[in-house]
N, C-alpha and C positions, 0 to 999 in steps of 0.2 A: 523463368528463372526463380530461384528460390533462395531467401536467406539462411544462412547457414546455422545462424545461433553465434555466431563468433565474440567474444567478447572485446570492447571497444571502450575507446576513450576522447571524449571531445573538451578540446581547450574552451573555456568557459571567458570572456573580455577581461574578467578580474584573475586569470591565471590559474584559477582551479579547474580541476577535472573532473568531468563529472563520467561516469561509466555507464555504458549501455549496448544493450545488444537485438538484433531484432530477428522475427521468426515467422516462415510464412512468407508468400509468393512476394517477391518485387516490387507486383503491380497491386497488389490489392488494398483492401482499403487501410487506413492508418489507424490503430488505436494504442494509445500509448498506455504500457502496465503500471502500475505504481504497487509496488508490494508491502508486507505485513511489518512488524514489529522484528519477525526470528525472521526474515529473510534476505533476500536482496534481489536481483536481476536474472538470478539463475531460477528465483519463482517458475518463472513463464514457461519454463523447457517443458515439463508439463503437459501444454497447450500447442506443442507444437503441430499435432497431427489435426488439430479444432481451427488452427488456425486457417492448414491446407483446405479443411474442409470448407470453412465458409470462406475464405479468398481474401482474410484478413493480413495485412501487415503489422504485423504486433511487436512492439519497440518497447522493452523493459528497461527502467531507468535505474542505478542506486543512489536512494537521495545519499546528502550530504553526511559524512561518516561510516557507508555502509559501501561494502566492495570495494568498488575501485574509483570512488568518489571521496574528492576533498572532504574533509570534514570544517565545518564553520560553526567555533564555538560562539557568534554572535547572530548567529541567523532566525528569522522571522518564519513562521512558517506560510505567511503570505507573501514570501522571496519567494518560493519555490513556482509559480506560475513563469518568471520572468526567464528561471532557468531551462522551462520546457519550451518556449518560445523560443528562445536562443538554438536550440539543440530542434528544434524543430526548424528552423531556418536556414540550419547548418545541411540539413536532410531533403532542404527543399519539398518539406510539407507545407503546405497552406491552411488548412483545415484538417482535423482530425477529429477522433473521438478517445473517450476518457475511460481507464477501470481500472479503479481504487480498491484494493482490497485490506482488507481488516482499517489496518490504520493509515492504508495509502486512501481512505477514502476521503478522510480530511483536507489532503492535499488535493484531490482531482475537485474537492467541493470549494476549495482556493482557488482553482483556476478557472471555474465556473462562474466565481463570484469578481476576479479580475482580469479576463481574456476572455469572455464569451463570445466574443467575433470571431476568433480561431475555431472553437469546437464545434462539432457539430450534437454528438450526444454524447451521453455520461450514463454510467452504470457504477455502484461500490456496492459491495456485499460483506456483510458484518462489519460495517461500520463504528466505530466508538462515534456518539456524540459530544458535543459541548457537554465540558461539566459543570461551569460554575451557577451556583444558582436551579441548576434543574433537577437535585437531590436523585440524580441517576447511580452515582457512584455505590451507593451503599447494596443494587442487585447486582453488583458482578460478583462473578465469581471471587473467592478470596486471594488468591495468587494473581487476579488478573488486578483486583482491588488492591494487594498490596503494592505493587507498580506502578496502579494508574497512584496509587498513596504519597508513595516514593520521589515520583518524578516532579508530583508537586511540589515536595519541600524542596526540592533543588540542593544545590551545596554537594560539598565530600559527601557529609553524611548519608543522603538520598543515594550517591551514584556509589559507596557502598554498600548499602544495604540493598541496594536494584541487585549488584555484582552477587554478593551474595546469597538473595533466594536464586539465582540462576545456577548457581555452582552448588547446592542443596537439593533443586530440583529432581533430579533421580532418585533421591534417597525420599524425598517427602512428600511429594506432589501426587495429587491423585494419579491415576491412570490416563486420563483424558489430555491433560496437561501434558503429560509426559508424552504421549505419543505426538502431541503439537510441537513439541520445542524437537522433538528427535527427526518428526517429520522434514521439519523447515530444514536442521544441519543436514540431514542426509540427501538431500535436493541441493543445497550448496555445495558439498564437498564433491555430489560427481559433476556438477559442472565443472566448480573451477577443475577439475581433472581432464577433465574435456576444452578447455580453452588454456592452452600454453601454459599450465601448472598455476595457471592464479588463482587462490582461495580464495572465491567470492563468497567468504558467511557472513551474515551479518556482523559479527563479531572480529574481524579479520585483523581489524585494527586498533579496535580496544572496544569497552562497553562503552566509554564515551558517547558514541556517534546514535548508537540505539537507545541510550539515556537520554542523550538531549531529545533525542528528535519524539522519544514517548512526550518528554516534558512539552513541547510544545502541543502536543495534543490534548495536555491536561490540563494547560491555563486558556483565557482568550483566544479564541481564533485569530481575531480584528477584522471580522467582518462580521454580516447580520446574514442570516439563513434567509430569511424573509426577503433579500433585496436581491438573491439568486433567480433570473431568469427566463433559466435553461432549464429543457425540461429532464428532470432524474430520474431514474431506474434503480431500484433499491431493490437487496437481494438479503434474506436472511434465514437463515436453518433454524428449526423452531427447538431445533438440540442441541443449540450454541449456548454451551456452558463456559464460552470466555468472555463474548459479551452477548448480556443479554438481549432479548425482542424489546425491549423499553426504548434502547436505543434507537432503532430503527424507529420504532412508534412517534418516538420525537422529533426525530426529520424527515417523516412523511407531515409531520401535522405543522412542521416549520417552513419548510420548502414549498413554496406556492407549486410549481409543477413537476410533482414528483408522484410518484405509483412506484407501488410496494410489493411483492410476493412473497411470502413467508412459506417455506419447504419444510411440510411434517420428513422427521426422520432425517435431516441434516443437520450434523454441527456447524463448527465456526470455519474449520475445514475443508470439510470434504462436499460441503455447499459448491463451493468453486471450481471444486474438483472434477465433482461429476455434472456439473452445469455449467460449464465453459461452453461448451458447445452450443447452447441458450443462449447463454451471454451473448456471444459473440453476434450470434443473429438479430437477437434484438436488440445490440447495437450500431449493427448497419440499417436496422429496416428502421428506427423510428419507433 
């Protein structure tokens, strides 16, 4: 038996919803997706023939604000473990594994750092690290810098001027840029096309949801990399021009058991794109 990709919604104890869908045999093993900045839950579709292949169960979630997930404008982004427990509970998984991508890798490095008895492994690829204090911010790229800039100051002003290089983007954004943010919408729009007319884009509900939840990737985590004691799998395109190899360099050297492979000839992208099938295996094997 096979899951379909169907897109879904599970009541969360405090009444919110949180949206997900999963792809890949019944039986196989569990890894839950956590997707990018421009995306949401229809990321994984993708992956769906990677998933057949290695015998993966693959459960893409939208955090909070994104698809068909509550948005919580007071939320932690060291909430987010407690709501994949929940929705893992509800699915009758006991143990799973984690892949974080771009900036879902901050959240699977949260549930790492507070459910380690659930997971069994973890993989993120082009991860943002911690900013404060580790003078990382100033090699991203500049569109990715004015963002990660933005979401720090918070306020109107910040989720203005977020809204606005987004809706400039076509007209001024290098090429690179452009095909990232066009890629992620056009991966949304034929899902939700494909799941009973739901527009699952990032954006679906307003920039809110993908503001706030950059901003928590910009301040504190509230936890220590150092006191993670799962072992991580880091993945990173050595032609990621959204975020740079510093990043990664940073939480291989902060994360006691983690290991690194940097791909000549892939960006921030298409890393995952065409190395899904990787992933996946060397997240069942160990």
């Amino acid at each position: 038996m096979m899951y379909s990709g169907e897109s879904q919604t599970f009541k969360l104890a405090d009444g919110r919803s949180l949206g997900f869908t999963q792809y890949g045999p019944t039986n196989g093993d569990p890894v839950f997706y956590f997707h990018g900045l421009f995306g949401s839950l229809i990321e994984a579709e993708a992956s769906l023939k990677s998933a057949q292949r290695t015998n993966t169960r693959l459960i893409a979630v939208d955090r909070p604000g994104f698809g068909l997930s509550s948005f919580v404008p007071a939320r932690r982004l060291y909430d987010w473990p407690d709501d994949i427990v929940a929705l893992a509970d509800s699915l009758g998984i006991q143990k799973f594994s984690l892949l974080g991508v771009t900036t879902g890798g901050p959240y699977a490095l949260a549930c790492a750092h507070k459910t380690p008895q659930r997971i069994r492994r973890i993989g993120i690829s082009g991860s943002p690290a911690p900013l404060k204090d580790t003078g990382l911010l100033h090699r991203m790229h500049w569109f990715s810098r004015s963002c990660f800039n933005q979401a720090q100051v918070g306020g109107a002003l910040g989720r203005l001027f977020f809204g606005s290089l987004l809706g400039l983007l076509a007209f001024l954004a290098p090429q690179n840029v452009e095909r990232l943010l066009s890629h992620a919408i056009n991966l949304s729009s034929r899902g939700g096309q494909k799941s009973g007319g739901s527009r699952l884009k990032s954006f679906s509900q307003s920039f809110a949801g993908p503001y706030y939840d950059l901003s928590l990737v910009t301040r504190p985590w509230g936890f220590n990399l150092e006191e993670i004691s799962l072992p991580v799998r880091i993945w990173h395109g050595q032609e990621d021009c959204t975020i740079p190899m510093a990043m990664s360099r940073y939480l291989l050297e902060h994360i006691p058991y983690s290991q690194a492979c940097f791909v000549r000839g892939e960006g921030h992208f298409s890393l995952i794109t065409n190395y899904i099938n990787s992933a996946l295996l060397q997240l069942k094997a160990g």
